[in-house]
C-alpha positions as CSV (number, residue, x, y, z in Angstrom):
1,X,0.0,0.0,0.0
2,X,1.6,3.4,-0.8
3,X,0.5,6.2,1.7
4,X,-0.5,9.6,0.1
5,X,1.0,12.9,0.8
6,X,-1.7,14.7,2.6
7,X,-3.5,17.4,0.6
8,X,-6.2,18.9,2.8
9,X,-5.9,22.1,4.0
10,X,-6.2,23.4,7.7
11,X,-9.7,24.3,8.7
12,X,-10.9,26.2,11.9
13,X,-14.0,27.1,13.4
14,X,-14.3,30.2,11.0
15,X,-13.6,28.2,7.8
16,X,-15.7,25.5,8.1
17,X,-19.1,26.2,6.3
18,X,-22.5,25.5,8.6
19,X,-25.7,24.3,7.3
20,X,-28.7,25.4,9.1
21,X,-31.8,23.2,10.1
22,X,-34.7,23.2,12.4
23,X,-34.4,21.4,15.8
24,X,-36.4,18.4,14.8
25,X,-36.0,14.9,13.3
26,X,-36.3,16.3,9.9
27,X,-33.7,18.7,10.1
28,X,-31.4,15.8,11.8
29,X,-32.3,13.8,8.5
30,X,-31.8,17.1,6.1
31,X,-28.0,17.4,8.3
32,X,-27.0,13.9,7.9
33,X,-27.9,14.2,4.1
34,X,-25.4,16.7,3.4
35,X,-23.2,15.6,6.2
36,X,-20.9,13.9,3.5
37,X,-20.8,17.4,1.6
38,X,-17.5,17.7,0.4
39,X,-16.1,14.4,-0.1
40,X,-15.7,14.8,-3.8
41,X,-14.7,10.9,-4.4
42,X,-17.5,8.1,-4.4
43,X,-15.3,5.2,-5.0
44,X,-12.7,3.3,-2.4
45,X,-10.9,6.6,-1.4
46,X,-13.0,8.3,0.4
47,X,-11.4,5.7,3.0
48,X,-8.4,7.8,2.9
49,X,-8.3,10.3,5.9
50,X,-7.2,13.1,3.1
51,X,-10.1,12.7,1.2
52,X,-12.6,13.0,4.0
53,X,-12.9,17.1,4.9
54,X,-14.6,18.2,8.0
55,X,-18.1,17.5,7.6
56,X,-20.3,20.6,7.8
57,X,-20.9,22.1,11.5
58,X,-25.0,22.4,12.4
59,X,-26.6,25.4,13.5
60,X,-30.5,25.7,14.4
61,X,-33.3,27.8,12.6
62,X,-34.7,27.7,9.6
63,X,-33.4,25.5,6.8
64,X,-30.5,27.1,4.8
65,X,-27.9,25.2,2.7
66,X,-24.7,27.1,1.9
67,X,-23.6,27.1,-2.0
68,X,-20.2,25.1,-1.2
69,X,-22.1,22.2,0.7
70,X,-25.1,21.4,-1.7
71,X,-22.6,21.6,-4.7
72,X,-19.8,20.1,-2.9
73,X,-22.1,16.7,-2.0
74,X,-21.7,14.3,-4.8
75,X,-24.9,12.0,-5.7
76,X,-24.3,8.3,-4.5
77,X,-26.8,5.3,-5.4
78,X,-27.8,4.9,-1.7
79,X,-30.8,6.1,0.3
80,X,-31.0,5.3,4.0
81,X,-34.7,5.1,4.2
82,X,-35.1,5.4,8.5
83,X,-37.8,5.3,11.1
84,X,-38.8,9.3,12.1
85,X,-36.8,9.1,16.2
86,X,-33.3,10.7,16.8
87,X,-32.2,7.6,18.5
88,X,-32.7,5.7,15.2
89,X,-31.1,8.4,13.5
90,X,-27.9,9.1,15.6
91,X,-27.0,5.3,15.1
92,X,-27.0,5.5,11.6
93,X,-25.2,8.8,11.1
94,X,-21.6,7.5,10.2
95,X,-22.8,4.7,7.8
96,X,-25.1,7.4,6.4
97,X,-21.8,9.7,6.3
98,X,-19.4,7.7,4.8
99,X,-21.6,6.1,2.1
100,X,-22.7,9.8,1.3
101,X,-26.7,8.3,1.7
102,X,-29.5,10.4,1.1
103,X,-31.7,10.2,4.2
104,X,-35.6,9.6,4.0
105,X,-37.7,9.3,6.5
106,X,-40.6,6.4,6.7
107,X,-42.3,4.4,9.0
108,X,-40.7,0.7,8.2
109,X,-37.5,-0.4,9.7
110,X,-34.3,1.0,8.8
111,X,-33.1,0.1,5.2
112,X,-31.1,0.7,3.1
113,X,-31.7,1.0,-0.7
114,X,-28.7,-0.4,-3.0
115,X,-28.9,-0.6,-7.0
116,X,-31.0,-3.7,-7.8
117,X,-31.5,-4.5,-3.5
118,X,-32.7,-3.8,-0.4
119,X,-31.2,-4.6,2.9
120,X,-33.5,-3.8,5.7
121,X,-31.8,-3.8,9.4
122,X,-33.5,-4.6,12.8
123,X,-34.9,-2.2,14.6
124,X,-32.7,-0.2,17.8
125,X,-31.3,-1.8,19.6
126,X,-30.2,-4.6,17.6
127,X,-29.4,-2.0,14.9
128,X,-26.7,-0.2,16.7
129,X,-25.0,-3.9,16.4
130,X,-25.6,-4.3,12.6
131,X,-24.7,-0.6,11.2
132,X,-21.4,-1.0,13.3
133,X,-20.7,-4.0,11.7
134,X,-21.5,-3.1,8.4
135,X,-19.5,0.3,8.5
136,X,-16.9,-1.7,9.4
137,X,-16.5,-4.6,6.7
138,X,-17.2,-1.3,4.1
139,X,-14.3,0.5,5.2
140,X,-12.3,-2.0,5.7
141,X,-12.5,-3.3,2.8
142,X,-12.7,0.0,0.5
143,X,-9.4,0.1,2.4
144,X,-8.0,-3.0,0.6
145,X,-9.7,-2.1,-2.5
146,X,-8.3,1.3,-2.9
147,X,-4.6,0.5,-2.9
148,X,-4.7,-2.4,-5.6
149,X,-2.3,-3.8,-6.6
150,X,-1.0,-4.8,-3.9
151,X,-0.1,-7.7,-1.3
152,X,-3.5,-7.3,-0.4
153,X,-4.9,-9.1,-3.8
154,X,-5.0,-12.8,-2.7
155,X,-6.4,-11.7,0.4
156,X,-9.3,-9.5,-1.4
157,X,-10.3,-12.5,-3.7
158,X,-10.2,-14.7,-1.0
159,X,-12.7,-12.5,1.1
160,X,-14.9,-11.7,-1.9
161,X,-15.2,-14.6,-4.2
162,X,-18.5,-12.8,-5.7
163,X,-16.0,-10.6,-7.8
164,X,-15.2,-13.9,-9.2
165,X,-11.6,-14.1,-8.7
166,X,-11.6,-10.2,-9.8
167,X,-12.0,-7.4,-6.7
168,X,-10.2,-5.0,-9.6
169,X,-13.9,-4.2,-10.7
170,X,-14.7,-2.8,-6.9
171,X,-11.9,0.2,-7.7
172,X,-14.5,1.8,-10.1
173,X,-18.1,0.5,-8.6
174,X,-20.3,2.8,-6.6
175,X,-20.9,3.1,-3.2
176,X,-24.0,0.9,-3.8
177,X,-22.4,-1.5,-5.9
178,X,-19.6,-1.7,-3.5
179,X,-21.7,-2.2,-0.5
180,X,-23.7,-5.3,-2.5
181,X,-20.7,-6.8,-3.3
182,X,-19.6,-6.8,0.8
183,X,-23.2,-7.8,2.1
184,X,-22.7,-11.0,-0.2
185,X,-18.9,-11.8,0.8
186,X,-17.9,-14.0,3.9
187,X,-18.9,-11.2,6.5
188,X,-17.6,-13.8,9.7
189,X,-14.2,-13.9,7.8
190,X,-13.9,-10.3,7.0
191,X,-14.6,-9.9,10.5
192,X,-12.0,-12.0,11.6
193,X,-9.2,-9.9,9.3
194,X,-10.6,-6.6,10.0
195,X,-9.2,-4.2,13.2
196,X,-11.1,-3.5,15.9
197,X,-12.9,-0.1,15.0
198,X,-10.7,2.6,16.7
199,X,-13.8,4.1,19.0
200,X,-17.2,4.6,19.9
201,X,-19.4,7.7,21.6
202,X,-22.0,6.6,23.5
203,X,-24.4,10.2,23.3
204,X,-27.8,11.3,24.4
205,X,-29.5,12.8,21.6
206,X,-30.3,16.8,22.3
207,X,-29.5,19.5,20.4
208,X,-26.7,19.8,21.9
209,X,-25.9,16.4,20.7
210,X,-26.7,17.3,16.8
211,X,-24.3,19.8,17.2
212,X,-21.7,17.3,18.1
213,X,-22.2,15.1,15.4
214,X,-20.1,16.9,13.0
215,X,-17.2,16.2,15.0
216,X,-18.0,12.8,15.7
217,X,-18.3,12.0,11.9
218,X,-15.0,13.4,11.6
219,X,-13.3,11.1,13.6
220,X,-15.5,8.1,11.9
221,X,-16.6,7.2,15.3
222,X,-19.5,4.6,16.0
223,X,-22.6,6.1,17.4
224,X,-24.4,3.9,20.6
225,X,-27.0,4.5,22.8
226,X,-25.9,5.3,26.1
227,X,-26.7,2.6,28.9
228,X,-24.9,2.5,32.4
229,X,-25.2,1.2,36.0
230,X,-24.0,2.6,39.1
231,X,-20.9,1.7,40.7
232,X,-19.9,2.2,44.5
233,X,-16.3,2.2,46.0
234,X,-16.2,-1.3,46.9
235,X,-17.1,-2.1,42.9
236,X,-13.8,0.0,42.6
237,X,-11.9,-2.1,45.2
238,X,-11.7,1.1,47.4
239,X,-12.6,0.0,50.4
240,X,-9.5,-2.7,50.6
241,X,-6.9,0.5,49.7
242,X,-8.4,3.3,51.8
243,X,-5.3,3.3,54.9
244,X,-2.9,3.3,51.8
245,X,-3.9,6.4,49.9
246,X,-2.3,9.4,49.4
247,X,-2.7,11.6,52.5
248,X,-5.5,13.4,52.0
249,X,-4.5,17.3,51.8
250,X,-6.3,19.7,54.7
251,X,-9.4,20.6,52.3
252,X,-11.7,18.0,51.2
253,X,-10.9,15.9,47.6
254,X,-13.1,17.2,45.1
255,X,-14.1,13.5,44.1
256,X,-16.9,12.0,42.1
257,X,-19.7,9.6,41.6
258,X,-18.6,7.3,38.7
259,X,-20.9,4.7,36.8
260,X,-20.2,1.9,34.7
261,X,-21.4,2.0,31.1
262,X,-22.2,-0.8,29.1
263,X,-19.4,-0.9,26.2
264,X,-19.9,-1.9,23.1
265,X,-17.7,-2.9,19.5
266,X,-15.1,-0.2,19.8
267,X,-11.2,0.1,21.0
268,X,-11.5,3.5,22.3
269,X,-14.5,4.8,24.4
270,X,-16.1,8.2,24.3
271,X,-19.1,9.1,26.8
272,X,-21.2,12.2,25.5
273,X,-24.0,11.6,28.0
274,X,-24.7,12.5,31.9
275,X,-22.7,10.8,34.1
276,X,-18.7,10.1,34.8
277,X,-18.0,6.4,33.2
278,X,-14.7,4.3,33.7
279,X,-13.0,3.2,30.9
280,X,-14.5,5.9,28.7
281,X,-13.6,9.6,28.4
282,X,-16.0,12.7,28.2
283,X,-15.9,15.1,25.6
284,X,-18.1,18.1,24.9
285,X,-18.9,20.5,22.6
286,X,-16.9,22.8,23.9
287,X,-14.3,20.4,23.4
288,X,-14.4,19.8,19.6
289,X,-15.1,23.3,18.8
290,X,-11.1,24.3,20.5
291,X,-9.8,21.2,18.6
292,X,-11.2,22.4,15.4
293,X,-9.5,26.0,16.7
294,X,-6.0,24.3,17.5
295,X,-5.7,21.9,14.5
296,X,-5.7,25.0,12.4
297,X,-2.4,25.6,13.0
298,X,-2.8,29.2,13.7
299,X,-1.5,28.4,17.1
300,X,2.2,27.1,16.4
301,X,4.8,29.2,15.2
302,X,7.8,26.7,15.1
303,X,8.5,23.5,15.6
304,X,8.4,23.0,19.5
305,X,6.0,22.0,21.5
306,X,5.7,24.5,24.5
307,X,5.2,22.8,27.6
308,X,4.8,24.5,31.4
309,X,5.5,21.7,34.2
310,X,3.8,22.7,37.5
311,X,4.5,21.5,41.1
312,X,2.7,22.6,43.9
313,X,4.0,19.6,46.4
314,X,7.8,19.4,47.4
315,X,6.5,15.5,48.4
316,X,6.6,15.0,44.3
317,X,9.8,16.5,43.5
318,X,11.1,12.9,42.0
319,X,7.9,13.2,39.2
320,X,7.9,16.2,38.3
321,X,12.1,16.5,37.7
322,X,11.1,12.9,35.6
323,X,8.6,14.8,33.7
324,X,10.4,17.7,33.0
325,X,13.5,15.6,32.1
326,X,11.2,13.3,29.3
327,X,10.0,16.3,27.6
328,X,13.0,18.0,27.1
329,X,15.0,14.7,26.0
330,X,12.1,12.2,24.4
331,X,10.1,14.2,21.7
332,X,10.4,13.6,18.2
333,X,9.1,15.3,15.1
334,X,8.3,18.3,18.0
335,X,11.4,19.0,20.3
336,X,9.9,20.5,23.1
337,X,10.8,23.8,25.1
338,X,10.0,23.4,28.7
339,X,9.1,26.1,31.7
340,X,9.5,24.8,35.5
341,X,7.2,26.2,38.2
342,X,7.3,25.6,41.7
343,X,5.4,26.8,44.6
344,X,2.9,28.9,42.7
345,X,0.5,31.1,44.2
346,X,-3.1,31.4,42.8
347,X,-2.2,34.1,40.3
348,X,1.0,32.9,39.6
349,X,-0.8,29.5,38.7
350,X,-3.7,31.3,36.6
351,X,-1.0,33.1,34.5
352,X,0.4,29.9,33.7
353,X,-3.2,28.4,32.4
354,X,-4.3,31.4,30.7
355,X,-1.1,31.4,29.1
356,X,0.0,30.2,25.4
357,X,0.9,26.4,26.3
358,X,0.7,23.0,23.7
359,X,0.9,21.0,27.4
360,X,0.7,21.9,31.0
361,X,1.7,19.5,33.8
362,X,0.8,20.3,37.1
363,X,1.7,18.4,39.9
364,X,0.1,18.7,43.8
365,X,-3.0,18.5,45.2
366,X,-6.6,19.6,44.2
367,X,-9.0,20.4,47.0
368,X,-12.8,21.4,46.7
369,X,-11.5,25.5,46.6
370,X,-8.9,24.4,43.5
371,X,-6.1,23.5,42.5
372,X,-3.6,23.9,45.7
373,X,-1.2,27.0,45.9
374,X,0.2,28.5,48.3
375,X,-2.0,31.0,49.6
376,X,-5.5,29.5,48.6
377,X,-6.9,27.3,45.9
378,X,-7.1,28.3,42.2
379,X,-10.5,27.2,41.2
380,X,-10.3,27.1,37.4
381,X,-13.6,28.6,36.7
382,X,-12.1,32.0,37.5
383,X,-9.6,31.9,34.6
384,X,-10.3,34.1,31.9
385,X,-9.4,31.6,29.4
386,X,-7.6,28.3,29.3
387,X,-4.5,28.6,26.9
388,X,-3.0,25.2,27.5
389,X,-4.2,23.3,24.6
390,X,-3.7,19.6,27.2
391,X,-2.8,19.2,30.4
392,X,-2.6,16.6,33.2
393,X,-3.7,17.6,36.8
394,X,-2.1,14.6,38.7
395,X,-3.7,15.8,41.7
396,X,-6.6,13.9,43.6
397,X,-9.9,14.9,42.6
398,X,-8.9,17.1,40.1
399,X,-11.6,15.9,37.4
400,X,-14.4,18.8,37.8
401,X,-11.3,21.3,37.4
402,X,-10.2,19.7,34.4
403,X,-13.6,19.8,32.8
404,X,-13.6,23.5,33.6
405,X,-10.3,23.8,31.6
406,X,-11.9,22.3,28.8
407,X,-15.3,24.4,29.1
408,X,-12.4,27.8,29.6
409,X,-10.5,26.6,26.0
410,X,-9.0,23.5,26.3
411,X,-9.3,20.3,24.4
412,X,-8.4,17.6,26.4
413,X,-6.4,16.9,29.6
414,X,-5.9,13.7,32.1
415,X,-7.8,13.9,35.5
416,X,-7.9,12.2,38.6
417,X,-11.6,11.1,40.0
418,X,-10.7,10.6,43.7
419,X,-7.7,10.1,45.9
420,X,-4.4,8.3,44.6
421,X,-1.1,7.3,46.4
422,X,1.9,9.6,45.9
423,X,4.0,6.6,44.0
424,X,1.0,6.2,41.6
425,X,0.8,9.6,40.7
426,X,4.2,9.4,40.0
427,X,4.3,6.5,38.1
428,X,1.5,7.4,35.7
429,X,2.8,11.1,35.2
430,X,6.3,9.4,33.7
431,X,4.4,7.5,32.1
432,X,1.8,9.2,30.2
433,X,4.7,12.0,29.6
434,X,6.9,9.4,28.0
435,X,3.8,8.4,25.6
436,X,2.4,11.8,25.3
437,X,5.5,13.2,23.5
438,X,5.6,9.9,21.0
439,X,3.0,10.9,19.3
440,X,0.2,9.0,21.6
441,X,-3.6,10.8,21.8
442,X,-4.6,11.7,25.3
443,X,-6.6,8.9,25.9
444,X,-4.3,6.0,24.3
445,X,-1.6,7.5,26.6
446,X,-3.6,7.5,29.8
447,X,-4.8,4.4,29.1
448,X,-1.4,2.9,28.8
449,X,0.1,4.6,31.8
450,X,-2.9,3.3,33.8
451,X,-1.2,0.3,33.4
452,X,1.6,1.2,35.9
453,X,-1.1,1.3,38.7
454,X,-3.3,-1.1,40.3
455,X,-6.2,0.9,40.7
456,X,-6.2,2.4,37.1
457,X,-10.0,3.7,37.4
458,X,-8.9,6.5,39.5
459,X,-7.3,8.5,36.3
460,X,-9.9,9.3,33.4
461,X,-9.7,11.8,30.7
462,X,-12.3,15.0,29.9
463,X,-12.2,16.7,26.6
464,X,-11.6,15.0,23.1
465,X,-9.2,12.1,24.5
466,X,-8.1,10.9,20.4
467,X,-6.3,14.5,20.5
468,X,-2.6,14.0,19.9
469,X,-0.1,16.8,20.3
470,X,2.4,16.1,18.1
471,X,-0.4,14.2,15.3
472,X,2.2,14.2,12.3
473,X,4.0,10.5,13.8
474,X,3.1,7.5,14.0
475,X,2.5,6.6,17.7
476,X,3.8,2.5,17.6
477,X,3.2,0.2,20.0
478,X,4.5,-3.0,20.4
479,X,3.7,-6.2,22.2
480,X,6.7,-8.8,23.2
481,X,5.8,-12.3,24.2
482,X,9.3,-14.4,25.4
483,X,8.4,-18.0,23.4
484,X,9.1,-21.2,25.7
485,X,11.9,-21.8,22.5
486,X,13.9,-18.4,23.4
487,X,12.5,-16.7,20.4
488,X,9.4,-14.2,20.7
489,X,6.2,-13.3,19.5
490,X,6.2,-9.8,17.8
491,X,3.1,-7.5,17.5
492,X,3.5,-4.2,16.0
493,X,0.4,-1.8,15.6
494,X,0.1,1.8,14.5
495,X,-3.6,3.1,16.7
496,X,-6.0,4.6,13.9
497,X,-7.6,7.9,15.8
498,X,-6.7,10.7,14.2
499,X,-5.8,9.0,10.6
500,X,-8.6,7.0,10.3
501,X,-7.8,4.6,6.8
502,X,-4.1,5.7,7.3
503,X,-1.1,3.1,6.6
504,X,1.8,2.0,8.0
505,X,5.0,0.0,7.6
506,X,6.1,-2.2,10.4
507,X,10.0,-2.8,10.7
508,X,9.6,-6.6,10.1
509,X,7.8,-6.1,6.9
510,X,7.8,-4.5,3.6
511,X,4.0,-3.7,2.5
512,X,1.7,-1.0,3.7
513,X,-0.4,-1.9,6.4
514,X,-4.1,0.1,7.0
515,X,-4.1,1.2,11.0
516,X,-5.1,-0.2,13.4
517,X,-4.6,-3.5,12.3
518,X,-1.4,-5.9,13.7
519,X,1.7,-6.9,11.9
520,X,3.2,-10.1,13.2
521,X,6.5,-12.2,13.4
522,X,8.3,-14.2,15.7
523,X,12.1,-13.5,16.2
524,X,14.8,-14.4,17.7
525,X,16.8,-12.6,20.5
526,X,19.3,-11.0,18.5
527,X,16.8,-9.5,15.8
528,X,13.9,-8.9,19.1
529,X,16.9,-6.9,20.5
530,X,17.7,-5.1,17.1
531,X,14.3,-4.0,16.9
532,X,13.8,-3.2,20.3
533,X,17.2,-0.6,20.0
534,X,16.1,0.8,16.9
535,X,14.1,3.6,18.4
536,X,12.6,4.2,21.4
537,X,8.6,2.9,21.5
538,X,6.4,1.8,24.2
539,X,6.3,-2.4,24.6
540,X,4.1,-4.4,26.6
541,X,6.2,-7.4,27.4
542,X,4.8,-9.8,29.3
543,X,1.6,-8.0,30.1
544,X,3.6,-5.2,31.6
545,X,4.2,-1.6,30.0
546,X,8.1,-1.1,29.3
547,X,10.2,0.8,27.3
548,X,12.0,-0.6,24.2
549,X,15.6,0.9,24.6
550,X,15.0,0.1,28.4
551,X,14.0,-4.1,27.7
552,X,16.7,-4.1,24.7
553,X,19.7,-4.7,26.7
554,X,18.1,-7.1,29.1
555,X,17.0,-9.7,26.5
556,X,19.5,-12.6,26.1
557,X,19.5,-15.3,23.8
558,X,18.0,-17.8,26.1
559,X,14.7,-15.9,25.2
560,X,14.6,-13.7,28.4
């Protein structure tokens, strides 16, 4: 597979045209028509992140259709004929999106209409279940499709043996023709070679929620229903830890009520609904629109990343000189430029936050007042802005001050939801700095550096978590698995969030791969070490999280 040079150009909240609709189910259909509105290409392609613009934002009034979307929204052979409730129609919005469908609303069960077929779905909430899968095998496999010839060939004919021995034909067939080709293949094999699709947003479905929807189309992320339970401390293990944790600061911990949602297909997990999930982080609109804002570009004016490390608590000297050390030394495509604070008043601290920052690292305690200083505590909600574009508050409690962040002009940052022990805090910062500055979005990195800690549901991320700061690499991860013969099992996977239909090339192989999915091998010691030293990546080697120039010397040729 041969990756294209990317040729879209930088959009921002100003530049991004807006169609306007009425607040009703209609106007959700007339928005998802033309949510495809600028994707020029109807064939394979348009699984290629740079042929997939920013769909048009949604406002609310009465209808009007800019010019440049209703001329920019090509004509496919597919109708998405759908039953007249939001809940129905949130589901089907990024099938509907990438097959560029024109929405009609009836009374039957969802369908869609293909040249020459129908193929009618069950109703929610089964249907959640069967668009998911079906956006899948289509992507997937326009994936395959679009980069013939290739090494992909015997694995396309094997897959779709309707071609006849010939998936060339698919290259030039229409959406619908495509999409009739893939409902007749082997769906439980394709299913089997396909990645795991890189996220899902579980969302209510207000206005505030349409207005979302934009953004969640943009980052081709499944659409669910949200459905949760409660969850108490002992569900959490808490009550076996509590003599253990962190002394808790003079003020109270500014900790929440979490709940447990029911997951879904997805590797990633976004919650746009009430509550504060585990495993899932929580966006808003707020959120997207200052993503939209940074990823113009307008922001940086070199190649550094500026990054302000914080710390409020002498007790965590040993993280935060660890932080500051592994963003100065580990960045790659974005050397970084690094400001140490200590002991910061409450001004001193706000200046800091309102300031011009790509990352801010703070490092103390967060009390029900704020973020700790040394005369008070900064509650965030007085800042005039938030000009940190990420952060991390590894503080306890800190998680309504870093949605505050995010509501004041952030777009993502890493919170705590309750108390957590010193060493943890320590262990996770290092961490998630270490993957942070390889290229790693906010959630992926948490998520990894949660794995330094026993009681990982304590860290969770608000804002857009698939934001990356330095988006231009290619965060790799590998797994190592020591073999009982000394040799190893080698996985190698580039995540897909944020170049969605993307390729890669592992070190072990020649051909392009399409993210998110796994490369394989097994090696020996000498070439496991080789590839370990090549460049510094996160592994997970034997279940644990270590680093690859780290493990390199370690590994002997008895396999261990």
């Amino acid at each position: 597979m041969s990756e294209r040079a990317g040729d879209a150009s930088p959009t921002g909240p100003d530049t991004l045209p807006a169609l306007t609709v009425p607040a009703t189910v209609d106007g959700l259909a007339t928005a998802l028509t033309y949510s495809g509105a600028g994707i020029a290409v109807t064939g394979p392609d348009r699984s290629h992140p740079d042929c997939r613009p920013h769909p048009p934002l949604v406002e609310f009034g009465e209808v009007s259709i800019p010019d440049e979307v209703s001329t920019s929204r090509p004509e496919t052979d597919v109708t998405a004929r759908l039953p007249a409730d939001r809940a129905t129609l949130f589901v089907a919005a990024p099938l509907v999106y990438y097959l560029g469908a024109h929405v009609e609303l009836h009374d039957g069960p969802p369908t869609l209409v293909l040249p020459d077929r129908e193929h009618e779905f069950s109703p929610l909430p089964a249907f959640q279940h069967e668009v998911a899968t079906l956006l899948g095998d289509t992507f997937f496999l326009d994936g395959l499709v679009r980069e013939l010839p290739s090494e992909a060939d015997a694995c396309l004919e094997d897959l779709l043996p309707s071609t006849g021995g010939c998936p060339y034909a698919l290259a030039s067939a229409t959406p619908g023709e495509r999409v009739a080709q893939y409902l007749d293949c082997d769906r439980g094999r394709v299913a089997d070679e396909r990645p795991e699709w890189h996220l899902a947003t579980y969302t209510d479905q207000g206005d505030e929620e349409v207005r979302c929807l934009p953004y969640l189309l943009d980052a081709m992320s499944l659409v669910y229903l949200p459905q949760s339970s409660a969850i108490d401390a002992q569900g959490l293990l808490k009550h076996s830890l509590d003599d253990f944790y962190r002394a808790r600061p003079e003020g109270d911990v500014a900790s929440v009520d979490v709940l447990a949602p029911e997951l879904h297909d997805g590797d990633l997990h976004a919650w746009l609904a009430e509550g504060v999930p585990v495993s899932a982080f929580t966006p808003s609109r707020a959120a997207y629109e200052h993503r939209l804002a940074a990823s113009s570009g307008d922001h940086r004016t070199d190649d550094h990343l500026d990054v302000a490390v914080v710390l409020n608590d002498d007790r965590m000297s040993a993280e935060h000189d660890a932080v500051a050390r592994t963003y100065r030394e580990n960045a790659d495509s974005f050397p970084a430029r690094v400001s140490v604070h200590e002991s910061l008043s409450t001004d001193e601290l706000a200046r800091v936050f309102e300031a011009d920052h790509d990352f801010v690292h703070y490092i103390g305690h967060c009390e029900v007042s704020g973020l700790r200083c040394t005369d008070g505590g900064l509650d965030c909600s007085s800042l005039s802005e938030s000009g940190a574009r990420t952060f991390f508050l590894n503080a306890c409690g800190s998680y309504h001050q870093g949605r505050t962040l995010v509501e004041r002009g952030s777009v993502a940052g890493a919170v705590t939801i309750r108390t957590v022990l010193d060493e943890q805090a320590a262990a996770v910062g290092t961490a998630f700095a270490r993957l942070l500055v390889r290229g790693f979005g906010i959630e992926r990195a948490m998520r990894l550096a949660r794995r330094q800690v026993l009681m990982s549901t304590d860290y969770a991320v608000v804002g857009d978590g698939t934001f990356a700061l330095t988006p231009d690499t290619d965060p790799a991860l590998l797994h190592v698995d020591p073999r009982s013969d000394g040799d190893y099992a080698v996985r190698y996977s580039v995540p897909a969030e944020g170049r969605v239909g993307g390729t890669f090339v592992a070190p072990f192989e020649s051909c392009r791969r399409l993210r998110g999915t796994t490369a394989s091998d097994t090696l020996d010691a000498e070439g496991t070490r080789a590839l370990l030293a090549d460049r510094q990546r996160p592994v997970i080697f034997d279940g644990d999280l270590r680093w690859s120039t780290d493990l390199a010397p370690v590994l002997d040729s008895a396999g261990r």
